[in-house]
N, C-alpha and C positions, 0 to 999 in steps of 0.2 A: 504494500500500500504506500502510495505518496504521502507525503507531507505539504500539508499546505502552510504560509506562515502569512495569520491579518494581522496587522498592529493599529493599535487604536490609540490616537495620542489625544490626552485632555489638558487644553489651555485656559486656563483659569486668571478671572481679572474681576479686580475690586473697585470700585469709587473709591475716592480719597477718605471718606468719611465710613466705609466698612458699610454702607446702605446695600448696597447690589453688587451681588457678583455675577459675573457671565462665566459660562465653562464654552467648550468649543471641543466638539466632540470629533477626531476626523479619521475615518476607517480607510486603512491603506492595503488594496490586495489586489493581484492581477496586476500586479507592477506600476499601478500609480493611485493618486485619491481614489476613492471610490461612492463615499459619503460622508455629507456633514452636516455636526447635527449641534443646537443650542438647547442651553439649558440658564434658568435664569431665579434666582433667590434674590428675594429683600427683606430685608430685619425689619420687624416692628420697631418703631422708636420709640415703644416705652422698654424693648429690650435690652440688656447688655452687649455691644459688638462682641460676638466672639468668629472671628473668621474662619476656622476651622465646619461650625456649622454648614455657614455659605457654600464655604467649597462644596462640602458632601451633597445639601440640597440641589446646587448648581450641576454639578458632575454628577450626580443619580438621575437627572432630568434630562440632562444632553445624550446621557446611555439608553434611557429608557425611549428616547425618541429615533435615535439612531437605530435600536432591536425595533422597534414597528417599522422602519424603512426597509430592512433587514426580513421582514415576514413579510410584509407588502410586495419587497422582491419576487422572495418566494411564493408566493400567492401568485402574482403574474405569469409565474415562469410555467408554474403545473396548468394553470388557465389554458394559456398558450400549445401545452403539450397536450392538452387533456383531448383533443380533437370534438368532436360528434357524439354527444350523448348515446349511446345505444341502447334499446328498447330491452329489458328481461323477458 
């Protein structure tokens, strides 16, 4: 069996002020991009900034929307192959 190798890099960025972070989701296979995906957290302002949260909110969202691109693919593809319903 082959190996295949995706790498998924998440770029993560704050406001000055710790309000919003963006993640930036971007899956690399078949030898170049492939998909890219956002994800986006903001603290309540009666909260304590703790950026650690952001990130995780941020980058769980930008993964989770990248996996629906990712079954949406998949979903096209079988569509695609599936041909002509045939009668039982």
């Amino acid at each position: 069996m082959q190996a295949k190798k995706w790498t998924v890099q998440i770029f993560i960025s704050e406001d000055d002020g710790d309000d919003r972070t963006l993640a930036r989701a971007v899956l690399y296979a078949r030898g170049s991009q492939w998909h890219e995906s956002v994800g986006l957290a903001r603290r309540n302002p009666h909260d304590r900034p703790v950026p650690e949260i952001g990130d995780e909110l941020a980058a769980g969202r930008a993964l989770m929307d990248l996996a629906d691109k990712l079954i949406g693919d998949a979903a096209d593809d079988v569509a695609q192959l599936g041909g002509p319903a045939q009668a039982r």
